[in-house]
C-alpha positions as CSV (number, residue, x, y, z in Angstrom):
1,X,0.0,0.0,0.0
2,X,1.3,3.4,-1.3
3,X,0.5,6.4,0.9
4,X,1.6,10.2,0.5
5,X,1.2,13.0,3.2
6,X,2.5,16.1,3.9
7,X,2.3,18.4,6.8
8,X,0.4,21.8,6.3
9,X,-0.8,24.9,8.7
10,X,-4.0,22.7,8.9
11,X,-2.4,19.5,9.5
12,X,-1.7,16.5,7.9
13,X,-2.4,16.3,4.3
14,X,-2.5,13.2,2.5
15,X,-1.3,13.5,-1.3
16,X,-2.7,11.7,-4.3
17,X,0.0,9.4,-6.1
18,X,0.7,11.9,-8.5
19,X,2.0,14.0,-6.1
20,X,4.9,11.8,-6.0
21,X,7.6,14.2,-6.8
22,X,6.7,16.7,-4.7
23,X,9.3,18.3,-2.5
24,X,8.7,17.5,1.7
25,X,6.3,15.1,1.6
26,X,6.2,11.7,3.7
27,X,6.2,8.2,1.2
28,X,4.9,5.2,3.5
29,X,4.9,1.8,2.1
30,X,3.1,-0.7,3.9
31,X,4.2,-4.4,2.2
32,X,4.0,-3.0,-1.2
33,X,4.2,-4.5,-4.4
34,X,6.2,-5.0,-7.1
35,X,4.8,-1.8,-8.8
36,X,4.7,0.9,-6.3
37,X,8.3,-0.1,-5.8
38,X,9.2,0.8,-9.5
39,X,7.3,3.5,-9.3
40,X,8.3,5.5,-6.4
41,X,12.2,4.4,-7.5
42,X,11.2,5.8,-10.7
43,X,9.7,9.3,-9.7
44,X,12.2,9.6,-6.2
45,X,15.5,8.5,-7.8
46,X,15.9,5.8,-5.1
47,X,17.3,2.7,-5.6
48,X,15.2,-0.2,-6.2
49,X,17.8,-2.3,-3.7
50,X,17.3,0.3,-1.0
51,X,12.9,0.5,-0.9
52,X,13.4,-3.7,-0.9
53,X,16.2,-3.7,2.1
54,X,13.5,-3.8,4.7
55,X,11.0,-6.1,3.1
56,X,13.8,-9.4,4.1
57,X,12.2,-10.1,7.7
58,X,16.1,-11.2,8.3
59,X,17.5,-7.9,7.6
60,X,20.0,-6.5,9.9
61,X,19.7,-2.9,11.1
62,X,22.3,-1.3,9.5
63,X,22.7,2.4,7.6
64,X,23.6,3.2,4.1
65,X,24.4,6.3,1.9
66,X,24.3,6.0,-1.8
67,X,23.5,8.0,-4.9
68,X,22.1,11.3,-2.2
69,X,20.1,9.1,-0.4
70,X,20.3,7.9,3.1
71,X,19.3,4.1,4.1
72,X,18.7,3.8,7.6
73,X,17.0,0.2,9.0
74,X,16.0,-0.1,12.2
75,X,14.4,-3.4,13.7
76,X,11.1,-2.2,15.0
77,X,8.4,-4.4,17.7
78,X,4.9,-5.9,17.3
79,X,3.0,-8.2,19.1
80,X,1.6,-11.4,17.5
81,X,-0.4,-12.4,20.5
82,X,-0.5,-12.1,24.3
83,X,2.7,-14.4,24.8
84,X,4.7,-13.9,21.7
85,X,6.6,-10.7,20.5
86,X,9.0,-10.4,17.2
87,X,10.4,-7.4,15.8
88,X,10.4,-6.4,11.7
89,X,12.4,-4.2,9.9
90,X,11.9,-0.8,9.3
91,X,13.6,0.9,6.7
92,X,13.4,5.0,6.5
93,X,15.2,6.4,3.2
94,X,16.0,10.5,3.6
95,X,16.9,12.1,0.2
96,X,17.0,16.1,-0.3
97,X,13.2,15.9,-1.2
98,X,11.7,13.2,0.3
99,X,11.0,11.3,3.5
100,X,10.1,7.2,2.3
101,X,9.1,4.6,4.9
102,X,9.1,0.9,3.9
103,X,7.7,-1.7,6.2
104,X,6.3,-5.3,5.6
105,X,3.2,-5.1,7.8
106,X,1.6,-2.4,9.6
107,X,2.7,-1.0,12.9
108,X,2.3,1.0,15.5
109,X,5.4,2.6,15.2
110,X,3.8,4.4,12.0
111,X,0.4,4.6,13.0
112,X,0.8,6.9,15.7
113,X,2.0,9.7,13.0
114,X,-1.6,10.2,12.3
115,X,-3.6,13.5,11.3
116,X,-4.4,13.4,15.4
117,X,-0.9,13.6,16.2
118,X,0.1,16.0,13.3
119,X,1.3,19.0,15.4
120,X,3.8,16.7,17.3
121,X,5.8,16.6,14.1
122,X,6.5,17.7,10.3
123,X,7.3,16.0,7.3
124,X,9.9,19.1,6.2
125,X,11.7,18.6,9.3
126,X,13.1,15.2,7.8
127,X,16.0,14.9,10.7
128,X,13.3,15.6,13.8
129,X,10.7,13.3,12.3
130,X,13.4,10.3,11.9
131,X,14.3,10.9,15.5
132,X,11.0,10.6,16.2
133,X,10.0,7.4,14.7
134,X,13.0,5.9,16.6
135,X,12.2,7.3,19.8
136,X,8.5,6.1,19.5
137,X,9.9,2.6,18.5
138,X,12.4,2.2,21.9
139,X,9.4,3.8,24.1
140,X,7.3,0.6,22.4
141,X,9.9,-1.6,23.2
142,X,9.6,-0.6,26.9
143,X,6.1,-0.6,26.8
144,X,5.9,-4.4,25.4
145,X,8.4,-5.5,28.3
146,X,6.4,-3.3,30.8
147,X,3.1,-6.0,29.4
148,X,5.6,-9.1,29.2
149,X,6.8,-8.2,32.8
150,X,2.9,-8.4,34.1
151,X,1.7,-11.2,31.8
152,X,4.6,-13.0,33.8
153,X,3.6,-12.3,36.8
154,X,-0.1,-13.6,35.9
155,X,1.2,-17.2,34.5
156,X,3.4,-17.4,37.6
157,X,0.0,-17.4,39.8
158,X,-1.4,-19.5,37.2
159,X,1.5,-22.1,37.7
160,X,1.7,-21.9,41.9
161,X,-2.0,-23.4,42.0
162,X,-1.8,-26.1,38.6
163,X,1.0,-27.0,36.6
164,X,0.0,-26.9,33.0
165,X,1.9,-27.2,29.6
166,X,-0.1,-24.5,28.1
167,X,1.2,-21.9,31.2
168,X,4.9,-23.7,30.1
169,X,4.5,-23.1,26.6
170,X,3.2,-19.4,27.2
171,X,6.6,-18.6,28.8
172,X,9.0,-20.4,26.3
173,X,7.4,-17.9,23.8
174,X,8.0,-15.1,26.0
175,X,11.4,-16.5,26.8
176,X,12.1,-16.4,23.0
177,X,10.3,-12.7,22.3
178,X,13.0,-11.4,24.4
179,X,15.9,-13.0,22.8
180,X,14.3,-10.8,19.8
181,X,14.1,-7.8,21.5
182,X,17.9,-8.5,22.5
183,X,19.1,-8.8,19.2
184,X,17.0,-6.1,17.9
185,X,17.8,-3.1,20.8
186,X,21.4,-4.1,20.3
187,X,21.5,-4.0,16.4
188,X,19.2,-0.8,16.6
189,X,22.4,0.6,19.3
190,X,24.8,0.2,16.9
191,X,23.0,2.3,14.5
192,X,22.3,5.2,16.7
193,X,25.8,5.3,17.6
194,X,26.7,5.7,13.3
195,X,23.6,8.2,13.4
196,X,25.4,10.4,16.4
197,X,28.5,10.0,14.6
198,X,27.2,11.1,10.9
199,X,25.3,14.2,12.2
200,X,29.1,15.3,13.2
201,X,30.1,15.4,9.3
202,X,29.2,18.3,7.4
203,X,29.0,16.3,4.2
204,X,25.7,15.4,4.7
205,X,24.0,17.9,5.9
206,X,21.9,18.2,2.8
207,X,20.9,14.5,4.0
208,X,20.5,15.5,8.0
209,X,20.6,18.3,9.4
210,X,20.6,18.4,12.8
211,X,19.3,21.6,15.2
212,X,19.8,22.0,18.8
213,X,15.9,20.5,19.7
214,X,17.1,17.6,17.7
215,X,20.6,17.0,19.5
216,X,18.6,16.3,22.4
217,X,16.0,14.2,20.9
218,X,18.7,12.2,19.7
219,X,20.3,11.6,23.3
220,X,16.7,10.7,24.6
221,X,16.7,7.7,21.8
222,X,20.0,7.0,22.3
223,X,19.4,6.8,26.2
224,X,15.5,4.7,25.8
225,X,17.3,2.3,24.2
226,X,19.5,1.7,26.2
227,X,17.2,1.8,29.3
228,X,15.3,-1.1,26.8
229,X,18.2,-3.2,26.4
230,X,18.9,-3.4,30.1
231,X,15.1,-3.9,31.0
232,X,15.1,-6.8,28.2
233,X,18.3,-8.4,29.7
234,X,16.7,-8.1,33.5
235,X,13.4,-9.7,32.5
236,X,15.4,-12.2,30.1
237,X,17.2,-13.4,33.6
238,X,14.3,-13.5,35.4
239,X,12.6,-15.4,33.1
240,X,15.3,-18.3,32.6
241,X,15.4,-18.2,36.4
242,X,11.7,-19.0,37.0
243,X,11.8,-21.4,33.6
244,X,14.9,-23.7,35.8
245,X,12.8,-23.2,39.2
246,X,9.1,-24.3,37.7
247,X,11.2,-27.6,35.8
248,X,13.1,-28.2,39.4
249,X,9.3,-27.8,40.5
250,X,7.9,-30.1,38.4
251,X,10.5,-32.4,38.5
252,X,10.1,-33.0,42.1
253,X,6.7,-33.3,42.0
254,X,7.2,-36.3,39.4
255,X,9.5,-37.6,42.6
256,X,7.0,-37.4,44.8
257,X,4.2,-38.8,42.7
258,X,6.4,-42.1,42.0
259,X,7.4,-42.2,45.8
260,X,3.5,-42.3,46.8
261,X,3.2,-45.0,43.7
262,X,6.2,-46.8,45.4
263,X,4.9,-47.0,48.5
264,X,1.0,-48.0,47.8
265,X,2.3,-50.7,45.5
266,X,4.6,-52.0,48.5
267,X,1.9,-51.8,50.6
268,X,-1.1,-53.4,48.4
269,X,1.4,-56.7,48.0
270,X,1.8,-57.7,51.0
271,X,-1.8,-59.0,51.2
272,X,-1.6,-60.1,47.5
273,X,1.4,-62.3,48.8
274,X,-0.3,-63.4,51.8
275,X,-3.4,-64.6,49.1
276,X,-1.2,-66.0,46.9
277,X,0.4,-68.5,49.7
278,X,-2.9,-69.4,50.9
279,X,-4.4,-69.9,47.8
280,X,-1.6,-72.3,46.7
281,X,-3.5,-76.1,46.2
282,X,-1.4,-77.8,48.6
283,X,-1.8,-78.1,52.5
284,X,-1.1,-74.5,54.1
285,X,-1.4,-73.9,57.9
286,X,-4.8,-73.4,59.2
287,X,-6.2,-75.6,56.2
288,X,-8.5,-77.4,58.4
289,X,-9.5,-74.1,60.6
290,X,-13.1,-73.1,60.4
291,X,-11.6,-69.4,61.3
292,X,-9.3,-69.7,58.8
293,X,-9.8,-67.2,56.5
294,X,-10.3,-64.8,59.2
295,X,-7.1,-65.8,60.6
296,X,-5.1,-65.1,57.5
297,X,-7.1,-62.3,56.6
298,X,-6.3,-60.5,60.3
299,X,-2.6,-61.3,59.8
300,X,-2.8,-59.6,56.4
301,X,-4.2,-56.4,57.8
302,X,-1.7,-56.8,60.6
303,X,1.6,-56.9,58.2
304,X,-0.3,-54.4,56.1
305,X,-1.2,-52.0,58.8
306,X,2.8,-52.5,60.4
307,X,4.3,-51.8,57.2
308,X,2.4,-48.6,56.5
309,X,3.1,-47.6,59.5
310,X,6.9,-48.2,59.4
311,X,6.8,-46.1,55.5
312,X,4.7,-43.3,57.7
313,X,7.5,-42.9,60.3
314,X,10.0,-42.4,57.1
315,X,7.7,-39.5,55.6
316,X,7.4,-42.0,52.3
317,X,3.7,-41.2,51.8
């Protein structure tokens, strides 16, 4: 999907496609195809190779600067469901007359540059608004920790009262989002450390051109993602932790379960051995007893009785 807007006095404009080539205007494409690829390359001067970097859901965060334009890819979050987070590529090409997004699903990175928010940024201010997508993507990586953290906390509950795979499974996949978010926040790092160091040469200011307002900006993204990578690392530990402690858990409850199974089956064969003696066809002591049965069946219950007793006094049941 092809989308053009453009910030005015009123707000945010958006722009038909022939409006391509017009000068300070925002190009978002949301997993487009093979034609309005061609087509913005075409009427931007963009290379095909740089509007198709972040549609490879294994593309590393990296930047780029070829042929005036500026390739910056940045791994972004989203949540597929309530236990399992990934992270996509985001790839934001600056040239002296545009601002281009490419992304292969939609987010809500980019969705919260909306006509509602329009005063909170520009599309001429190319350097600002960058800064601004990437601060909005590390305050949504704290946010999804901030709901992994609690959704933790709930399956935890969960597992003190029942033990049950589906709990397990839900934090393997949490276990896993993080190791995402890891690679991600530190890839993303890297980045903003090239970013702070390219807004130092005056070769491409025509690309980036960085004002005071937006020298702090950039040390507020630097420093959220950084806060982000050492959140991710503490929840990651904390989650391993409780992963080993709940399979220790379960594990000795398996012991405990075959120690009771132990014990009853100890205890239930004594009177089958007892039966099996006295039900042997040969003469057996008190064969010619009218009392027997009773007899053997009170010696059972004895033997039974002092052996369960004996297993009591070792705590085996």
């Amino acid at each position: 999907m092809l989308s053009i807007y453009k910030s005015e006095k009123d707000g945010l404009r958006e722009l038909t496609v022939d409006s391509l080539e017009e000068k300070t205007c925002w190009i978002n494409l949301l997993k487009p195809t093979t034609e309005e690829l061609k087509l913005v390359s075409e009427k931007t001067g963009v290379m095909l190779d740089f509007l198709k970097a972040a549609l490879d859901q294994e593309e590393p965060s990296r930047i780029e600067i070829e042929n005036d334009s500026l390739l910056i890819l940045t791994n972004i979050p989203f949540m597929e469901d309530e236990s399992s987070f990934d992270t996509l590529p985001l790839g934001i090409i600056i040239t002296p007359d545009h601002f281009i997004t490419v992304c292969l699903r939609e987010n809500r990175v980019l969705t919260y540059f909306d006509s509602d928010n329009a005063k909170h940024f520009s599309t001429f201010k190319k350097s600002r608004f960058l800064l601004q997508i990437l601060y909005r993507s590390a305050k949504l990586y704290l946010r999804y920790l901030k709901y992994i953290n609690q959704h933790t906390d709930e399956i935890e509950k969960n597992l003190r009262k029942s033990m049950k795979n589906k709990a397990l499974f839900q934090l393997l996949e949490l276990e896993k989002s993080l190791v995402y978010f890891t690679t991600s926040l530190k890839d993303n790092g890297i980045v903003l450390q090239k970013l702070l160091r390219l807004r130092k040469n005056s070769n491409f200011e025509y690309l980036l051109k960085f004002y005071e307002e937006d020298e702090d900006l950039l040390e507020d993204v630097i420093i959220e993602n950084k806060q982000a990578i050492e959140m991710v690392e503490m929840h990651s530990n904390i989650l391993s932790s409780m992963m080993d402690a709940f399979a220790s858990i379960i594990s000795n409850n398996l012991n405990m379960v075959m120690k009771f199974l132990t014990t009853v089956t100890i205890i239930l064969a004594i009177p089958t051995m007892l039966a099996s003696f006295w039900g042997m066809n040969v003469h057996v002591p008190f064969h010619d007893n009218i009392f027997g049965f009773f007899l053997v069946v009170s010696l059972s219950v004895a033997l039974t009785g002092g052996v369960a007793f004996m297993l009591w006094k070792k705590s085996m049941f």
